[in-house]
FIRO-906776 format. One line per 2 residues: number of its first residue (from 1); for each residue x, y, z of N, C-alpha, C. Coordinates in pm, 1 decimal. Example, Ala and Ser with C-alpha at 12.3 -4.5 7.8 and 13.67 -1.06 7.14 Angstrom:
2
1	1319.0,-569.0,780.0,1230.0,-450.0,780.0,1320.0,-330.0,780.0 | 1285.0,-225.0,708.0,1367.0,-106.0,714.0,1290.0,3.0,787.0;
//
This chain:
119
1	2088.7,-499.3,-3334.4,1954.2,-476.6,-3382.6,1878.5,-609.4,-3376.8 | 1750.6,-594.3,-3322.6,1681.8,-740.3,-3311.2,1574.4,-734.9,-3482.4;
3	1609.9,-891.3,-3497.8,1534.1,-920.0,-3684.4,1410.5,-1015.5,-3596.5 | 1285.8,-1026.1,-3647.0,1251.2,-1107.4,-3682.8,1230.5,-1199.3,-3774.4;
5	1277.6,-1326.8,-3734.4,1247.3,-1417.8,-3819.5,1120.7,-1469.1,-3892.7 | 1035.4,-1497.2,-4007.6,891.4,-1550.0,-3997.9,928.3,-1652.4,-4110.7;
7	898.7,-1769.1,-4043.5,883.7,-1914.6,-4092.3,760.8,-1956.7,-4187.6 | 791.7,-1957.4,-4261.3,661.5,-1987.0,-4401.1,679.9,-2121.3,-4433.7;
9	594.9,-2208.7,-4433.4,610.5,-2323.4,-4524.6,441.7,-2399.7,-4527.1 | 448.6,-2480.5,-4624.3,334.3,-2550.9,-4628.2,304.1,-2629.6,-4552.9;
11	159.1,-2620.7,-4484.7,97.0,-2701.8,-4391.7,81.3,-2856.2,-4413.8 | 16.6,-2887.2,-4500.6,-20.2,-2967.7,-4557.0,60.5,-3056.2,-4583.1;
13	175.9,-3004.0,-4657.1,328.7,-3088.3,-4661.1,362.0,-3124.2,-4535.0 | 376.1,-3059.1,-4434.3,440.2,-3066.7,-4288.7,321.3,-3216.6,-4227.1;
15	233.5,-3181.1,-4262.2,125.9,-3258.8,-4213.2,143.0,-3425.4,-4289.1 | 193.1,-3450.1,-4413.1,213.1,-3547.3,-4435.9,341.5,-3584.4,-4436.7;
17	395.9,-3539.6,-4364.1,483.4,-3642.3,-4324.0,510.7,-3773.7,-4201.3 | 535.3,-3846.6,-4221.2,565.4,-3929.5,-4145.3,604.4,-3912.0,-3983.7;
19	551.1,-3995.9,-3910.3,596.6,-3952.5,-3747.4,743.4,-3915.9,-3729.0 | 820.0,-4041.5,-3767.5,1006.8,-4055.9,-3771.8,1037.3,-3908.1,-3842.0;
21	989.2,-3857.0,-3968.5,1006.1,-3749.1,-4056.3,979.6,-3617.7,-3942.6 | 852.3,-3628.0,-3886.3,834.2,-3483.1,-3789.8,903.6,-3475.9,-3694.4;
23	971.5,-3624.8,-3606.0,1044.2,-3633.0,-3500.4,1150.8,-3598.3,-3537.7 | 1228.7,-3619.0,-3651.4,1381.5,-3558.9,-3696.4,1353.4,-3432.1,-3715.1;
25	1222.8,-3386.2,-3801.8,1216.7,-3217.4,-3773.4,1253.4,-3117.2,-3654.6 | 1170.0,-3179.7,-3524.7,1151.3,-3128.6,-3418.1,1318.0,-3128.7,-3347.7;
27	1403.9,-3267.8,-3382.5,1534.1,-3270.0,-3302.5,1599.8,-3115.8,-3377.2 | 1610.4,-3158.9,-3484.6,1661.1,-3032.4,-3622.4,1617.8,-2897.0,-3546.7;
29	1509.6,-2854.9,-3521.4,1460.0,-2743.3,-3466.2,1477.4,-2748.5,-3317.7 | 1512.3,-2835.6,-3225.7,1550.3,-2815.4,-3104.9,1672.6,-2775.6,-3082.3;
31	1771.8,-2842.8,-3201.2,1926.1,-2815.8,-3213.1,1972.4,-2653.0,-3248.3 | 1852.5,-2599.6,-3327.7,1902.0,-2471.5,-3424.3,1850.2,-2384.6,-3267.7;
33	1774.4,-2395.5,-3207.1,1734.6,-2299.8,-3110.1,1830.1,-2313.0,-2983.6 | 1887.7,-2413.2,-2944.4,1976.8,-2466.4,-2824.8,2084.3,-2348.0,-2896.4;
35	2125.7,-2381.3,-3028.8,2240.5,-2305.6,-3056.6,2246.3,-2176.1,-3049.2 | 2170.0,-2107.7,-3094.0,2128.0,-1959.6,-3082.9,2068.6,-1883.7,-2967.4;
37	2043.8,-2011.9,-2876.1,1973.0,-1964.8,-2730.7,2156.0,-1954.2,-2666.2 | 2252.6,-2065.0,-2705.3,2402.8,-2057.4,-2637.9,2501.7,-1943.8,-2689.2;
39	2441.2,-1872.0,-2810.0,2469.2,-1808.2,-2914.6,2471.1,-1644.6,-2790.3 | 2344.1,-1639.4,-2771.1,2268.8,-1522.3,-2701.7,2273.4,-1477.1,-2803.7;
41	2206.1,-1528.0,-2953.8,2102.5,-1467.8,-3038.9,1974.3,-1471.4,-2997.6 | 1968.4,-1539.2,-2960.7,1784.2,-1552.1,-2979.3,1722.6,-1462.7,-2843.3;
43	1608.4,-1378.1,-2890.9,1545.1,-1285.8,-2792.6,1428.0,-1381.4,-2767.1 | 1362.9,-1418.8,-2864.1,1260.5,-1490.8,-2830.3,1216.6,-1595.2,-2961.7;
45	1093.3,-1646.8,-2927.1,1035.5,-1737.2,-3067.4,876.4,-1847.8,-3035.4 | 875.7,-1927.3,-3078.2,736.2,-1984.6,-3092.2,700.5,-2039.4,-3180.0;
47	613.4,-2144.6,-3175.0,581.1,-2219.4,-3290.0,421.5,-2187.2,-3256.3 | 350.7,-2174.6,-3440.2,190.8,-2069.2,-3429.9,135.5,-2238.6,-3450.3;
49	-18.5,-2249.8,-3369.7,-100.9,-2362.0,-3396.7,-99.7,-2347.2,-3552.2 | -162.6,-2462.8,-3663.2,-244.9,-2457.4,-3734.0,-289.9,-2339.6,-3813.2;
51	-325.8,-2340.7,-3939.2,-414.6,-2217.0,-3980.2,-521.7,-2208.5,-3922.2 | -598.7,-2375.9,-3904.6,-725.9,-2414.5,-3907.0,-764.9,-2297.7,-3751.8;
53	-663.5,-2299.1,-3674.5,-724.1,-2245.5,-3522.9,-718.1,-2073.7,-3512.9 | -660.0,-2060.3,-3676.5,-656.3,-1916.8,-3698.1,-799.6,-1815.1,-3685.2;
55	-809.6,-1667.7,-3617.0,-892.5,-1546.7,-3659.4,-871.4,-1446.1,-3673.0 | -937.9,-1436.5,-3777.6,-880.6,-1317.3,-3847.4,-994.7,-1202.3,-3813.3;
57	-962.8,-1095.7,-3748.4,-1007.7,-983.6,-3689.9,-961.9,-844.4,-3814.3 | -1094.0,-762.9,-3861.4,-1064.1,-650.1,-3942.2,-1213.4,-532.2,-3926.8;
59	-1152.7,-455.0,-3913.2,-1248.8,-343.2,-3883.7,-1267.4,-245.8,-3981.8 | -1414.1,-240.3,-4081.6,-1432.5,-176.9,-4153.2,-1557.5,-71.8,-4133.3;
61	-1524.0,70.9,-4137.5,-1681.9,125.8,-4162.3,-1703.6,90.1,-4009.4 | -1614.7,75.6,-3926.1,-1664.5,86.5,-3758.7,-1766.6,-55.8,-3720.6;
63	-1730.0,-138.7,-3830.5,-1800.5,-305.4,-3811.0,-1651.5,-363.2,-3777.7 | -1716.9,-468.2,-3671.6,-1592.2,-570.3,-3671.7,-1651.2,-662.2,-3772.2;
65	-1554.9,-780.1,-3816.5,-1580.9,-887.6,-3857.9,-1426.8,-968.8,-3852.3 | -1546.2,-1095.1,-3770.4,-1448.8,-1180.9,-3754.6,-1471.6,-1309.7,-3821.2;
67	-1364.7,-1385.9,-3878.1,-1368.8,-1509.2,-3981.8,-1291.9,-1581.9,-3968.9 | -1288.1,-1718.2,-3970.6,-1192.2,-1803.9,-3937.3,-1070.6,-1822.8,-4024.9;
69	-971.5,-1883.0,-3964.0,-812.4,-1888.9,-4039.1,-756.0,-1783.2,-4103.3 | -664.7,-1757.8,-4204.0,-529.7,-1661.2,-4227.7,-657.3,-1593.2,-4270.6;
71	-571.0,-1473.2,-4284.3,-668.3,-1370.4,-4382.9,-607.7,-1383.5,-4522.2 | -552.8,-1425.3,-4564.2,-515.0,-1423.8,-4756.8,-482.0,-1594.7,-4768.9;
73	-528.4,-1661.6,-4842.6,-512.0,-1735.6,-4901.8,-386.8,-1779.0,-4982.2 | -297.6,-1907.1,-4921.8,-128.0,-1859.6,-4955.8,-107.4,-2039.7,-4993.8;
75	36.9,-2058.1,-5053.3,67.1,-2160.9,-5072.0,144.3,-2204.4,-4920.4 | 167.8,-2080.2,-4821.9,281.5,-2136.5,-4742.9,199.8,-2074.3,-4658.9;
77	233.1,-2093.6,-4507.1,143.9,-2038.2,-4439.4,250.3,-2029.1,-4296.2 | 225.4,-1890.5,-4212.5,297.9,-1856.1,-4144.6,303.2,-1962.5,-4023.8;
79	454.9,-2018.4,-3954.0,385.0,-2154.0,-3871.2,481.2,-2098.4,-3759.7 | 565.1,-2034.3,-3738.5,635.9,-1974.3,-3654.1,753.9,-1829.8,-3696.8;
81	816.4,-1822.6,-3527.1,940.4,-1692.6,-3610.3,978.9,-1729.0,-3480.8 | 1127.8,-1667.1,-3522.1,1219.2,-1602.3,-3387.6,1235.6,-1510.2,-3365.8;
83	1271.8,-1474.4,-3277.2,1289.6,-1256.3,-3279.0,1456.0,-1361.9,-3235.2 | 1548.9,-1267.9,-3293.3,1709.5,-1255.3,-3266.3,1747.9,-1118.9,-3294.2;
85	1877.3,-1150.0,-3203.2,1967.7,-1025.9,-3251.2,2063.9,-1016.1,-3258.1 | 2124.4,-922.7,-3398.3,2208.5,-971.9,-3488.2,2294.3,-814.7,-3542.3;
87	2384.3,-832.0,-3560.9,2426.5,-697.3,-3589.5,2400.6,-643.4,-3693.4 | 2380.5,-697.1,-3814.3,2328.5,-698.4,-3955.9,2224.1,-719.4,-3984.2;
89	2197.9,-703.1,-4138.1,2075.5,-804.7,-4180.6,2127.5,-922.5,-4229.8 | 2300.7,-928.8,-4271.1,2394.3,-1008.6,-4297.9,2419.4,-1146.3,-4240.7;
91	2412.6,-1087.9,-4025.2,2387.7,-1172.7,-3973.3,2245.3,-1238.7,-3951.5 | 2160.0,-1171.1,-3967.7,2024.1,-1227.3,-3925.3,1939.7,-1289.7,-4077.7;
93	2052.2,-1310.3,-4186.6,2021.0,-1341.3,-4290.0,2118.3,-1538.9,-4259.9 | 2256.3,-1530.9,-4204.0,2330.5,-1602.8,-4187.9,2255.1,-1737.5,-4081.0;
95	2151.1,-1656.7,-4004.8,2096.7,-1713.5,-3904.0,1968.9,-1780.6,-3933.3 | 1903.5,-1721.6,-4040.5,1761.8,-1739.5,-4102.1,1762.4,-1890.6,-4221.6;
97	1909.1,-1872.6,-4289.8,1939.0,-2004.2,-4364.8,1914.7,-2118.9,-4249.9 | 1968.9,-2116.2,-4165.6,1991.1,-2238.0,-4075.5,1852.8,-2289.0,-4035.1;
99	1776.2,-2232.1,-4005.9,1612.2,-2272.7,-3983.3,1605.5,-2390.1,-4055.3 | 1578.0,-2491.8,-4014.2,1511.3,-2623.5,-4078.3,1445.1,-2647.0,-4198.9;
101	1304.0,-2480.2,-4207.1,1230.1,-2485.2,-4314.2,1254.1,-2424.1,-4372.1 | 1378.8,-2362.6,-4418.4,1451.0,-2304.9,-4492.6,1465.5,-2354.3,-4677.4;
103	1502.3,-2477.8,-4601.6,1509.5,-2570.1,-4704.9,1377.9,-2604.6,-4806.3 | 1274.6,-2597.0,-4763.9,1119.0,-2639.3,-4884.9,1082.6,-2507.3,-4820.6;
105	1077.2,-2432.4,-4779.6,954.3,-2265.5,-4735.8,1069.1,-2167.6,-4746.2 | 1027.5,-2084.1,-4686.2,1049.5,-1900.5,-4676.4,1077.7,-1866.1,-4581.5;
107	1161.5,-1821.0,-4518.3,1198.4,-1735.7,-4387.1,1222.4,-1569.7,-4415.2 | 1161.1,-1527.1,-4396.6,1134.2,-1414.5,-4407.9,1209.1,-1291.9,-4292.5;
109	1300.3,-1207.8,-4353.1,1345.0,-1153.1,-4239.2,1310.8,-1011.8,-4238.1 | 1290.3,-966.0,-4127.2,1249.1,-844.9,-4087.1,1302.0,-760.2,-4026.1;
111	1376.0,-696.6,-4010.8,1426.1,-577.8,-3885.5,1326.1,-534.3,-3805.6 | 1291.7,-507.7,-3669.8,1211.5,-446.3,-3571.4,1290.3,-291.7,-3528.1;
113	1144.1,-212.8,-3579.3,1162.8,-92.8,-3478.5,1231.5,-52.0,-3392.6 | 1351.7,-24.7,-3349.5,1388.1,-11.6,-3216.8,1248.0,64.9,-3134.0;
115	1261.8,41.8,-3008.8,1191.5,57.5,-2903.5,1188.8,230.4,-2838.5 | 1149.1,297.1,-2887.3,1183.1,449.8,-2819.7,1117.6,432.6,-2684.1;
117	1225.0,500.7,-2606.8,1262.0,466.7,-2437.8,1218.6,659.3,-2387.5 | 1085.2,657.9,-2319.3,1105.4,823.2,-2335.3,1216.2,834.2,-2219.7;
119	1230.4,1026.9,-2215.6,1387.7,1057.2,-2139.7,1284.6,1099.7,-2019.5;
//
């Protein structure tokens, strides 16, 4: 079954840190994806720009309206995910600790829909 992963943590925090501090992040997060890419967990993944480059698109009453950054106002803010797949939620819970921002944010796990294939 493929989980998505969704990576929550604070911007702002991420943002003050130090160059050396984001460069050990990035090795940390190059290592956890090498592993799970050798794993043949990982289906896919991505890291999201910024809130700041966020739009938020909602259709009410047959109006669009569009407004800049997240739509809810949060302490953590969505900055990436992985899609993996995992036989559990056990495993895709086992896999979600290991994330880097695990440690100060939220990883959030999800199960996906399987895909109905018509006959």
């Amino acid at each position: 079954m493929q989980y998505l992963l969704l990576i929550y943590t604070d911007e702002k925090q991420y943002w003050a840190l130090g160059d050396e501090e984001r460069d050990s992040l990035y090795q940390e997060y190059g290592a956890f994806t090498s592993s799970i890419q050798e794993s043949g967990a990982m289906v896919g993944g991505g890291q999201l720009q910024p809130t700041s480059a966020a739009t938020s698109v909602r259709v009410r009453n047959g109006e669009t309206l569009v407004t800049d950054g997240p739509f809810a106002e949060t302490k953590e803010q969505l900055g990436g995910y992985y899609v993996v797949e995992a036989n559990d939620v056990d495993e895709a819970i086992a896999l979600a600790e290991r994330i880097p921002a695990a440690r100060g944010g939220t990883i959030e796990v999800r199960p996906l829909v399987p895909r109905m294939v018509p006959a």
